[in-house]
ROVEX-619427 format. One record per atom (N, C-alpha, C, O): residue number from 1; residue in three letters; atom name; x, z, y. Coordinates in Angstrom, 2 decimals, decimal comma. Atoms other than C-alpha are relative to their C-alpha. Example, Ala and Ser with C-alpha at 12.3 -4.5 7.8 and 13.67 -1.06 7.14 Angstrom:
! ROVEX-619427
REC num residu atome       X       Z       Y
REC   1    ALA     N    0,89    0,00   -1,19
REC   1    ALA    CA   12,30    7,80   -4,50
REC   1    ALA     C    0,90    0,00    1,20
REC   1    ALA     O    1,94    0,66    1,18
REC   2    SER     N   -0,82   -0,06   -1,19
REC   2    SER    CA   13,67    7,14   -1,06
REC   2    SER     C   -0,77    0,73    1,09
REC   2    SER     O   -0,26    0,90    2,20
END
This chain:
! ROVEX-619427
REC num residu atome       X       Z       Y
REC   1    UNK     N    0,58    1,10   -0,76
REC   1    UNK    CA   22,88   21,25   -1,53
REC   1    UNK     C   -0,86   -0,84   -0,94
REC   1    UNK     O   -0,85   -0,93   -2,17
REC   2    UNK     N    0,86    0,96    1,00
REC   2    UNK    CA   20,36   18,83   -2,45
REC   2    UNK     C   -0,73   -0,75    0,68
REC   2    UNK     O   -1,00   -0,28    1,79
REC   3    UNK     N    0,47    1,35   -0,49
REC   3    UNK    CA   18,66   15,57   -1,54
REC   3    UNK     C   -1,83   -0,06    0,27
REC   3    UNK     O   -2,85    0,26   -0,35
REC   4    UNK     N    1,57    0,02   -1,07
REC   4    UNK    CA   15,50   15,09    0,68
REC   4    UNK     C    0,10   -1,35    0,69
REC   4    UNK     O    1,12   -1,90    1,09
REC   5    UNK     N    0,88    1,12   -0,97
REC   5    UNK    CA   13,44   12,21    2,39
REC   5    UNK     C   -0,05    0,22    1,38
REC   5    UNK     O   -1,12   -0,20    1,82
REC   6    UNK     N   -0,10   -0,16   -1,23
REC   6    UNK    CA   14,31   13,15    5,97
REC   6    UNK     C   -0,83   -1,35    0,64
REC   6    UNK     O   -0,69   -2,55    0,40
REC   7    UNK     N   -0,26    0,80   -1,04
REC   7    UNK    CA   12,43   12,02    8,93
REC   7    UNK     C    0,02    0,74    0,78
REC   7    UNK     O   -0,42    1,89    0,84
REC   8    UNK     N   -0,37   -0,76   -1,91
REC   8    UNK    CA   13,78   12,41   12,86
REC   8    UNK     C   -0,74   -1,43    0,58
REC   8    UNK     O   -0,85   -2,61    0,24
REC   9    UNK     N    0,20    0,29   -1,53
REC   9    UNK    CA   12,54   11,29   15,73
REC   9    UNK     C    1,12   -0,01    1,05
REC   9    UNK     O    1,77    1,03    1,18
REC  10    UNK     N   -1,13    0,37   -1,14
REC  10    UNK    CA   15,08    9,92   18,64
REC  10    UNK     C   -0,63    0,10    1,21
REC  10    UNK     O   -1,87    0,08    1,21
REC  11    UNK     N    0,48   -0,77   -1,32
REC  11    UNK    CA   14,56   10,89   22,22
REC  11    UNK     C   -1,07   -1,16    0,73
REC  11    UNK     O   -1,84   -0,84    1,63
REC  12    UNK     N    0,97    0,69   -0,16
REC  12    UNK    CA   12,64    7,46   22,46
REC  12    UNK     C   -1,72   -0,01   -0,16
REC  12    UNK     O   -2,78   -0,26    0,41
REC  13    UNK     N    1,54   -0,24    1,20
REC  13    UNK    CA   10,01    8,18   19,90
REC  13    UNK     C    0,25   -1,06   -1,10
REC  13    UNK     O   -0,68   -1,53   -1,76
REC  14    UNK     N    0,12    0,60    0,97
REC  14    UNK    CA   11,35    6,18   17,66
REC  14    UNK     C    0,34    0,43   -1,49
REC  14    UNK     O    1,33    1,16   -1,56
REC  15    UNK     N   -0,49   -1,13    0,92
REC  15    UNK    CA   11,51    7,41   13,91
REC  15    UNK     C    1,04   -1,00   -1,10
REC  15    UNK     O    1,51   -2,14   -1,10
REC  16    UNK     N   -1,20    0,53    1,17
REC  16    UNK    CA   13,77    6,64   11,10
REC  16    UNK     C   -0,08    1,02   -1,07
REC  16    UNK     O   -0,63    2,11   -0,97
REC  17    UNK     N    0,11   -1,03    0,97
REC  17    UNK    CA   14,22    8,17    7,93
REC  17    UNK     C    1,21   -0,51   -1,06
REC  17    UNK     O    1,80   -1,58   -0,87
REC  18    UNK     N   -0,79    0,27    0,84
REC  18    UNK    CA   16,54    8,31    4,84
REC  18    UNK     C    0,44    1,51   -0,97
REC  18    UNK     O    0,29    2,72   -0,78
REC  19    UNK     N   -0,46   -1,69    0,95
REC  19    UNK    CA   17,94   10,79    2,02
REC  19    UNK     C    1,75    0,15    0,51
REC  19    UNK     O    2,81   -0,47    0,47
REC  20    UNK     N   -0,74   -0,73   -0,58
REC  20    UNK    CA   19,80   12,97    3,62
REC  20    UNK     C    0,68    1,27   -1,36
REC  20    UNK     O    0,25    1,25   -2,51
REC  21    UNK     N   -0,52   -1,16    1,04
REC  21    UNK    CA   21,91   16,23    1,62
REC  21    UNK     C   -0,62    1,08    1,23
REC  21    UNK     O   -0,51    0,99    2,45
REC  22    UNK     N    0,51   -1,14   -0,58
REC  22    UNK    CA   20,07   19,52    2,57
REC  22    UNK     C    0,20    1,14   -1,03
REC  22    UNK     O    0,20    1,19   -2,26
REC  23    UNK     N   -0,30   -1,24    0,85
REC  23    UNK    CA   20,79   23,10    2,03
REC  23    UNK     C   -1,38    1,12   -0,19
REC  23    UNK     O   -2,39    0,85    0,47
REC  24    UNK     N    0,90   -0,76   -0,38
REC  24    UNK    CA   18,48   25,93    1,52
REC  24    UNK     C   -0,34    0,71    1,13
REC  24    UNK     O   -1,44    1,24    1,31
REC  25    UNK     N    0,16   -0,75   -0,87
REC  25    UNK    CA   19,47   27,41    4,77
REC  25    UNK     C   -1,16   -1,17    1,32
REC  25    UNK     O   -1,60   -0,97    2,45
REC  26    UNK     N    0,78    1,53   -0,84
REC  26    UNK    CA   17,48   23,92    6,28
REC  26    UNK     C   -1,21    0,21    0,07
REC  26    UNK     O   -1,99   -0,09    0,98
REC  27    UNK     N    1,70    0,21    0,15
REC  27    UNK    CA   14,34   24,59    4,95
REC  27    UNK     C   -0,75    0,60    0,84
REC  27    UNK     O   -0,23    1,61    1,31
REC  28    UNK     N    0,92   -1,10   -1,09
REC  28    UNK    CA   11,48   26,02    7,31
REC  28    UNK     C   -0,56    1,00   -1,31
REC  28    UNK     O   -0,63    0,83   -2,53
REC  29    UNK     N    0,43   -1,61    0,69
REC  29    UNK    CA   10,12   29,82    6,29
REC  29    UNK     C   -1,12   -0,70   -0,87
REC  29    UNK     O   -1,96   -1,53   -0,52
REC  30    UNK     N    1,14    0,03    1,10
REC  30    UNK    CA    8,07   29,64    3,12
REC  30    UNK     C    0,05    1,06   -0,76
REC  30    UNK     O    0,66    2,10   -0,52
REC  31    UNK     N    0,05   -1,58    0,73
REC  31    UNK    CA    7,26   31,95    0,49
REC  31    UNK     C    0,69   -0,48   -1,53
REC  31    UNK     O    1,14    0,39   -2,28
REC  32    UNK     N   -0,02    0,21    1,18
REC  32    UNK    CA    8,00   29,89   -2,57
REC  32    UNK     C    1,09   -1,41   -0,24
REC  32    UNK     O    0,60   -2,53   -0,33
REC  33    UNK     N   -0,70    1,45    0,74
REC  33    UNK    CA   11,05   27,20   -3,61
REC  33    UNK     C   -0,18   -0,43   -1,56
REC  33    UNK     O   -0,18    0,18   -2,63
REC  34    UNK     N    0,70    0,84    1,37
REC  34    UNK    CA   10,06   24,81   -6,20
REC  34    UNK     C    0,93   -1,15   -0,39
REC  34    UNK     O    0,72   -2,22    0,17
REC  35    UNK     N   -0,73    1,62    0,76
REC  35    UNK    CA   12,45   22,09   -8,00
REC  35    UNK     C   -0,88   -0,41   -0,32
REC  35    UNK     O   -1,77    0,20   -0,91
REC  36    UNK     N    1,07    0,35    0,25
REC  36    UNK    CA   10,50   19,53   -8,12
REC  36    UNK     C    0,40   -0,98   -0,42
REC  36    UNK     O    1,21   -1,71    0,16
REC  37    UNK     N    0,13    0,75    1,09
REC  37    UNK    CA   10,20   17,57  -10,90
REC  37    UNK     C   -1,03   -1,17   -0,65
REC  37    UNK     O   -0,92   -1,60   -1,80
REC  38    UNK     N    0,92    0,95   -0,41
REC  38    UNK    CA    7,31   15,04  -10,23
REC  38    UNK     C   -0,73    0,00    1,72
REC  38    UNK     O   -0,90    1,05    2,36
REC  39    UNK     N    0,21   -0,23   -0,89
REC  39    UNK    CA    6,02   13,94   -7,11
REC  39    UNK     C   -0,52   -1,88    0,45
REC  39    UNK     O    0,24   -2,82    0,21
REC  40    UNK     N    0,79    1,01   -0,68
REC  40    UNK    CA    3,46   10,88   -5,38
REC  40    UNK     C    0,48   -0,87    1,20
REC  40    UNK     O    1,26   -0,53    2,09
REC  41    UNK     N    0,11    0,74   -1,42
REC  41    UNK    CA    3,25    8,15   -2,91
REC  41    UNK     C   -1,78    0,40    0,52
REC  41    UNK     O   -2,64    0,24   -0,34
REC  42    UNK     N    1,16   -0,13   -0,32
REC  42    UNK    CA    0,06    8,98   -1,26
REC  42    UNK     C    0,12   -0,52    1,45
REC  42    UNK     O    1,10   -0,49    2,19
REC  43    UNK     N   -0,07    0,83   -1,66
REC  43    UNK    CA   -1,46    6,97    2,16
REC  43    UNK     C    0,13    0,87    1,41
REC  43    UNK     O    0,03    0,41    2,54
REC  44    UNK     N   -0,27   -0,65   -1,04
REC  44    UNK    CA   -0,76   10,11    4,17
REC  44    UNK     C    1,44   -0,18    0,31
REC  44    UNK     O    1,86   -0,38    1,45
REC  45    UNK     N   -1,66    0,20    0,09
REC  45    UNK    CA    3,16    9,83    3,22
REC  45    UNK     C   -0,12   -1,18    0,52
REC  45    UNK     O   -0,01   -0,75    1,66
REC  46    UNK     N   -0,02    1,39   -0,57
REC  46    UNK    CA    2,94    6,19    4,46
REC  46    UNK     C   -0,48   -0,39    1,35
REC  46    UNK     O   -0,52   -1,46    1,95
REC  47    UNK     N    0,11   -0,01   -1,27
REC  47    UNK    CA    1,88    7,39    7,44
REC  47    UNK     C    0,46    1,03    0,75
REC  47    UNK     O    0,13    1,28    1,91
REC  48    UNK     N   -1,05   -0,85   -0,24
REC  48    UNK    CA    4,21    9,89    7,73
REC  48    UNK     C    1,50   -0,81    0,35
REC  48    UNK     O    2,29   -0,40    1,19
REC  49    UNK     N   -1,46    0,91    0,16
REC  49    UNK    CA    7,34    7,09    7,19
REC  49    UNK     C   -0,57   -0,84    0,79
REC  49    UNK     O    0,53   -1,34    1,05
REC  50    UNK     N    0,69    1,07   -0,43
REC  50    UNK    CA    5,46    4,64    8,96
REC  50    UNK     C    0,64    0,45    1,89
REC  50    UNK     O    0,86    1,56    2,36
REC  51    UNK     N   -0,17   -0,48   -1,10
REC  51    UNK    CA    6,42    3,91   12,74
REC  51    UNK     C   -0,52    1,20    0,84
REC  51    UNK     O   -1,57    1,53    0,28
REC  52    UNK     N   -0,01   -0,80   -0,55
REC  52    UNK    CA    6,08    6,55   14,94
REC  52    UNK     C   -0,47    1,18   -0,44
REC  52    UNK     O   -0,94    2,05    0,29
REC  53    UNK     N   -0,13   -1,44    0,51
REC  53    UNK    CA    5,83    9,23   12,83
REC  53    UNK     C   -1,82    0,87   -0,76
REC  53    UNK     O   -2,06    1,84   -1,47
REC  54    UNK     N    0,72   -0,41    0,72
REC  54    UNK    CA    2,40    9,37   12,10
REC  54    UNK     C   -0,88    1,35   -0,01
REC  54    UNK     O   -1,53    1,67    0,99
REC  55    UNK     N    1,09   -1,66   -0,16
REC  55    UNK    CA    0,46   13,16   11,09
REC  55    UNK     C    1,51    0,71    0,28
REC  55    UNK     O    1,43    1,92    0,45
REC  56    UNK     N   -1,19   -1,29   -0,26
REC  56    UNK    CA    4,20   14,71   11,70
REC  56    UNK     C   -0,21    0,34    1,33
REC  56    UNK     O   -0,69   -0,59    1,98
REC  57    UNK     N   -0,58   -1,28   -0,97
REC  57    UNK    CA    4,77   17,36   14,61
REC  57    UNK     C    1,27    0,50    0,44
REC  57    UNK     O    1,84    0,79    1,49
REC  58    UNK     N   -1,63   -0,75   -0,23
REC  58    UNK    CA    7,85   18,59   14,25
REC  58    UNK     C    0,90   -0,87   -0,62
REC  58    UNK     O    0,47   -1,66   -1,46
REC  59    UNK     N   -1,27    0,97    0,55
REC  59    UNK    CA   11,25   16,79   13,40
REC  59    UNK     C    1,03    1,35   -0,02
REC  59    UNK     O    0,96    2,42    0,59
REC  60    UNK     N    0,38    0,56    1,32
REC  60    UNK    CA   13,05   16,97   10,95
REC  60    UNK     C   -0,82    0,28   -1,05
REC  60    UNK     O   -0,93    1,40   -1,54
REC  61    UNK     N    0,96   -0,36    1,02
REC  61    UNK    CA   10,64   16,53    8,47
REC  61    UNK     C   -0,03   -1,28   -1,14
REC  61    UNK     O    0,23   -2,48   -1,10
REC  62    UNK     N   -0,39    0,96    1,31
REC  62    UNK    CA   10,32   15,70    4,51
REC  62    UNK     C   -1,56   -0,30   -0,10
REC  62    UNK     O   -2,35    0,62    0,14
REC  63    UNK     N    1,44    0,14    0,60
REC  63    UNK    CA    6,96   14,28    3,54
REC  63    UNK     C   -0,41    0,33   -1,30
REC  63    UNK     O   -0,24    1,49   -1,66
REC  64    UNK     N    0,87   -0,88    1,01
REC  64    UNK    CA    5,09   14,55    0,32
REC  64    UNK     C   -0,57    1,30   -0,36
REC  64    UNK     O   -0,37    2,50   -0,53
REC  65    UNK     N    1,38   -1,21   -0,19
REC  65    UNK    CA    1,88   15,58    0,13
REC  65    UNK     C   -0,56    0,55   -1,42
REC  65    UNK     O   -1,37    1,47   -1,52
REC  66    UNK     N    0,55   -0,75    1,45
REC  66    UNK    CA    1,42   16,06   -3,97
REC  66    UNK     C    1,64    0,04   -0,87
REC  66    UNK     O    2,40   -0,93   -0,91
REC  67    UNK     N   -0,79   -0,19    0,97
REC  67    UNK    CA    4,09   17,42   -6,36
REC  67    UNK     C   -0,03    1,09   -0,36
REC  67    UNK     O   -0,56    2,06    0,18
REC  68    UNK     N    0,16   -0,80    1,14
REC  68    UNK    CA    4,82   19,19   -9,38
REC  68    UNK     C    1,27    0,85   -0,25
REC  68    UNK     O    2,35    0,46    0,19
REC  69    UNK     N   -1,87    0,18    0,09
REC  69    UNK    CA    7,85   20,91  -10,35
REC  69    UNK     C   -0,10    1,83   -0,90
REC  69    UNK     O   -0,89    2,21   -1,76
REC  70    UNK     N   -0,58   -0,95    0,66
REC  70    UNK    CA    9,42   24,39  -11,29
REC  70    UNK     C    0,71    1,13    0,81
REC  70    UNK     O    1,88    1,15    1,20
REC  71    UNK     N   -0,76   -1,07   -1,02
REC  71    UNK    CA    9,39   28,02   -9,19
REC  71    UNK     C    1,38    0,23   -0,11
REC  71    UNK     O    1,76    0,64   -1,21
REC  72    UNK     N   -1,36   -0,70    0,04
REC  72    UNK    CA   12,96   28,79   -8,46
REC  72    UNK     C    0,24    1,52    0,55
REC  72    UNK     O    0,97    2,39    0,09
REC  73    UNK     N   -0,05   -1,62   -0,51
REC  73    UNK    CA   12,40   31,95   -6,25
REC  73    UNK     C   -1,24    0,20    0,67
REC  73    UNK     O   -1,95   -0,49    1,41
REC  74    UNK     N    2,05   -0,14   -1,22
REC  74    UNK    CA    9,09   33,24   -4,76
REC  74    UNK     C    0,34    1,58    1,06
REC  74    UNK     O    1,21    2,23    0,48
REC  75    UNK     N    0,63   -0,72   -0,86
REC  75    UNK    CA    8,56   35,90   -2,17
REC  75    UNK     C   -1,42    0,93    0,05
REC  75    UNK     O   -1,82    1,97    0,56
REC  76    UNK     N    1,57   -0,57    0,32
REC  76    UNK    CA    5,11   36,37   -3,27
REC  76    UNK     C   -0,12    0,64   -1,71
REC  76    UNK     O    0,23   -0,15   -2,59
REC  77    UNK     N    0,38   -0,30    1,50
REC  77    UNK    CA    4,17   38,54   -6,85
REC  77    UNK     C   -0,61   -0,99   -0,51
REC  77    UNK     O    0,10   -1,44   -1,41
REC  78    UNK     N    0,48    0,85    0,74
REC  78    UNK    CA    1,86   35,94   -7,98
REC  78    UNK     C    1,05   -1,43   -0,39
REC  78    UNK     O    0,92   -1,75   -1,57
REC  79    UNK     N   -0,85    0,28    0,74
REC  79    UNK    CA    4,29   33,75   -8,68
REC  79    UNK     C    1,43    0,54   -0,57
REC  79    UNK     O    1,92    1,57   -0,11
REC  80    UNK     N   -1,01   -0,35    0,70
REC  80    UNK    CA    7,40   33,88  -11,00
REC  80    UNK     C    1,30   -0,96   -0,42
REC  80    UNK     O    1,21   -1,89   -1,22
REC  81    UNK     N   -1,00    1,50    1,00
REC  81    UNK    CA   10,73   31,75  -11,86
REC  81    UNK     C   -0,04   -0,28   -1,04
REC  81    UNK     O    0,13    0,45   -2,02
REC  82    UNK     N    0,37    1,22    1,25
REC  82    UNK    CA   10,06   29,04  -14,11
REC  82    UNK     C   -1,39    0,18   -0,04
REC  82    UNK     O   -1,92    0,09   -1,14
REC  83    UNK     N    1,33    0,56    0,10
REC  83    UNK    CA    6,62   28,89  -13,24
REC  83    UNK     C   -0,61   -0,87    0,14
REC  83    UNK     O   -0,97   -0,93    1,32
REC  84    UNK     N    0,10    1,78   -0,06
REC  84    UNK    CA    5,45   25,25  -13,78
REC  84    UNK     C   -1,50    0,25    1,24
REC  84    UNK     O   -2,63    0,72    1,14
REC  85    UNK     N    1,57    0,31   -0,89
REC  85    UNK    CA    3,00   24,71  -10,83
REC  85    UNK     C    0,36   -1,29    1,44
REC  85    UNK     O    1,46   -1,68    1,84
REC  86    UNK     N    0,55    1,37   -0,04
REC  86    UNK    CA    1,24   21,62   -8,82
REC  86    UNK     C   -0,52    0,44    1,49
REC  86    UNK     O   -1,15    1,46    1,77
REC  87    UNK     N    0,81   -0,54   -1,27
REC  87    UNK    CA    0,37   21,51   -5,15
REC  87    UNK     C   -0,49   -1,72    0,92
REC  87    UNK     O    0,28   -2,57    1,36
REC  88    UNK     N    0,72    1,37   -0,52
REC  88    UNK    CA   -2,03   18,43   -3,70
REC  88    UNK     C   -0,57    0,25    1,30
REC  88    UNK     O   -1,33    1,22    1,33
REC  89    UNK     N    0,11    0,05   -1,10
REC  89    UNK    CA   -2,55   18,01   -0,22
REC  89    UNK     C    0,45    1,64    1,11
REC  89    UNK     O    1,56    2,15    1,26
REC  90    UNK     N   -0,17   -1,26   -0,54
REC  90    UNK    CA   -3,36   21,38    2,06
REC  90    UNK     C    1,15   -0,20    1,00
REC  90    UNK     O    2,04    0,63    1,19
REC  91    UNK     N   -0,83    0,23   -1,58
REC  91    UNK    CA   -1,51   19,53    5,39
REC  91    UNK     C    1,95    0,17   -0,89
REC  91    UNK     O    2,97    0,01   -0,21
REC  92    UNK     N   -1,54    0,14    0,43
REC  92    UNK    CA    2,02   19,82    2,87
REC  92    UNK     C    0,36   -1,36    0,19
REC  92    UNK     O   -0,30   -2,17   -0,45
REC  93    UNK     N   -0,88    1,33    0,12
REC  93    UNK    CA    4,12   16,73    3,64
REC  93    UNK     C   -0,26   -0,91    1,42
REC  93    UNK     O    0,37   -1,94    1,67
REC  94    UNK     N    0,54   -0,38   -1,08
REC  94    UNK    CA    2,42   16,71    6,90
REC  94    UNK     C   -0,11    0,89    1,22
REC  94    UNK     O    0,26    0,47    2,32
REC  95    UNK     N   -0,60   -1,27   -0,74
REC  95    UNK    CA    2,45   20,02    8,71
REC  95    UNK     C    1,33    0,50   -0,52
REC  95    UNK     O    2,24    0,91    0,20
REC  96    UNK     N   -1,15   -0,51    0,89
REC  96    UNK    CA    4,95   20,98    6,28
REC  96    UNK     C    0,64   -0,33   -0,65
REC  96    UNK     O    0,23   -1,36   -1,20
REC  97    UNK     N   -1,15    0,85    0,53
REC  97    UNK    CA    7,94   20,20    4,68
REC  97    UNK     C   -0,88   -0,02   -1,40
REC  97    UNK     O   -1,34    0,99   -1,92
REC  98    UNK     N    0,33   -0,24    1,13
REC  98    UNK    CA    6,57   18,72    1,51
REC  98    UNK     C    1,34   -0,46   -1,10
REC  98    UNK     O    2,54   -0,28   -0,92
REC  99    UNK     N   -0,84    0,19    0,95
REC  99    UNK    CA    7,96   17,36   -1,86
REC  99    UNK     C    0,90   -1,17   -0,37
REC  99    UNK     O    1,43   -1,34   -1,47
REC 100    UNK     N   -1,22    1,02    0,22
REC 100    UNK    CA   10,18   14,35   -1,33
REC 100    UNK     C    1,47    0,57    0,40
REC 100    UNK     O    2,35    0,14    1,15
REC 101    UNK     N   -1,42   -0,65   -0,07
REC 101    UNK    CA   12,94   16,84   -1,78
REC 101    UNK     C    0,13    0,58   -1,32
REC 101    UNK     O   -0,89    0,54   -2,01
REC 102    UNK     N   -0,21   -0,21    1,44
REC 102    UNK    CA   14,33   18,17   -5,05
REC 102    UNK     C   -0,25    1,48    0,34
REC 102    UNK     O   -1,24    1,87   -0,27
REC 103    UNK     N    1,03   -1,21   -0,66
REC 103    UNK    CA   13,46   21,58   -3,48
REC 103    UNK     C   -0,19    0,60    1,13
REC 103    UNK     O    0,56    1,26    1,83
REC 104    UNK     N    0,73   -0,39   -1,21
REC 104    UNK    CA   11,08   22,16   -1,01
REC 104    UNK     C   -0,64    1,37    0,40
REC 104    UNK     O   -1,79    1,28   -0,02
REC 105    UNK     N    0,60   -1,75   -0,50
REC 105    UNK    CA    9,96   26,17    0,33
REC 105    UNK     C   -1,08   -0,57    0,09
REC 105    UNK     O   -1,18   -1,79    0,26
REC 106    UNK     N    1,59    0,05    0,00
REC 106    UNK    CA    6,23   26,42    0,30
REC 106    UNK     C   -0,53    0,85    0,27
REC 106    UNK     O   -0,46    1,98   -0,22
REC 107    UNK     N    0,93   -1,13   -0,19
REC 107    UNK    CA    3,91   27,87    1,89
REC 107    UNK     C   -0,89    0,16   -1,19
REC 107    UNK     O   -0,84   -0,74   -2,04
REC 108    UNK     N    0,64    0,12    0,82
REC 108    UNK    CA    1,38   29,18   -0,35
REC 108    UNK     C   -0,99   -0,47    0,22
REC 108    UNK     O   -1,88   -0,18   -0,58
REC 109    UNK     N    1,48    0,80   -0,14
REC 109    UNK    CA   -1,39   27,12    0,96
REC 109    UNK     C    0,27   -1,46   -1,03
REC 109    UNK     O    1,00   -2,45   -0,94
REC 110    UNK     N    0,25    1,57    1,33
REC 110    UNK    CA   -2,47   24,62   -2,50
REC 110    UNK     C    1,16    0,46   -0,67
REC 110    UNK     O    1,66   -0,50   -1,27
REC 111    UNK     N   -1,07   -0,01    1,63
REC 111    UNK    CA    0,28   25,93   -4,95
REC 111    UNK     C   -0,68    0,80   -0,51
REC 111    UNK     O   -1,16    1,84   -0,04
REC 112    UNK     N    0,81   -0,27    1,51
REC 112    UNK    CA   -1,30   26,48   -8,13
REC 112    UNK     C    1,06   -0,04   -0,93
REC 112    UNK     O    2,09   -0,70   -1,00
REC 113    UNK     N   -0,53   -0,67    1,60
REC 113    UNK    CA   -0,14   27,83  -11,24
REC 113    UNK     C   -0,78   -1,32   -1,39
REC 113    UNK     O   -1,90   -1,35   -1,91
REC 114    UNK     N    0,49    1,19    1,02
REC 114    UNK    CA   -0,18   24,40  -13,83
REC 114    UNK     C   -0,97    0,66   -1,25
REC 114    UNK     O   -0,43    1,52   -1,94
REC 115    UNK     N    0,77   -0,47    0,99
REC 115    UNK    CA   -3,18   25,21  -16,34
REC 115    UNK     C    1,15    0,03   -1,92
REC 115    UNK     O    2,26   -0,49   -1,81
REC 116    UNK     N   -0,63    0,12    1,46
REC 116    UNK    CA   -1,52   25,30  -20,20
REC 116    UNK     C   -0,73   -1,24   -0,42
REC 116    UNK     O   -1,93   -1,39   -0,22
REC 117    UNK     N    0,38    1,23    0,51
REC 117    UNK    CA   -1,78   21,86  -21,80
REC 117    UNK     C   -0,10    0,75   -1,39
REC 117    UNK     O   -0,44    0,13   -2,40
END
């Protein structure tokens, strides 16, 4: 288990949010889990948490739309575990569960492979 930025929606429309404990079996289908190990406030997330829910669709949902972190398992060859990589916008945290979770599944739309410092 592990800790996420949940928001729901109530049969009103009203939303709420809070860190919730989530398992991997929670997450929606992706190709790629990432511990994530940095991660933004950006004004889409603030309108994601923000009354009524904002660019979300579906409930429950984690926001953040930019973070950084550390492949744990991929699906896809191009990536690999322990591959440090960075994913900024591309509807994540929004359409999709993004990174205000310690790890979030990813689609591969915007995950990048961190350049070498």
């Amino acid at each position: 288990m592990f800790n996420a930025l949940v928001v729901n929606k109530d049969e009103d429309g009203k939303t709420s949010s809070g860190v919730s404990q989530v398992t991997l079996e929670d997450l929606p289908d992706g190709e790629v889990v990432v511990a994530v190990e940095y991660s933004t406030v950006n004004w889409k997330d603030g309108l994601c948490l923000g009354a009524g829910g904002g660019l979300v669709r579906n409930y429950p949902h984690v926001p953040g739309v930019d973070f950084s972190g550390t492949v744990e398992s991929s699906d896809d060859p191009r990536y690999n575990q322990g591959d440090k990589v960075i994913l900024t916008g591309w509807r994540v945290g929004e359409a999709y569960w993004g990174g205000y979770a310690q790890k979030p599944e990813s689609k591969l739309i915007g995950l990048f492979r961190c350049p070498l410092a």
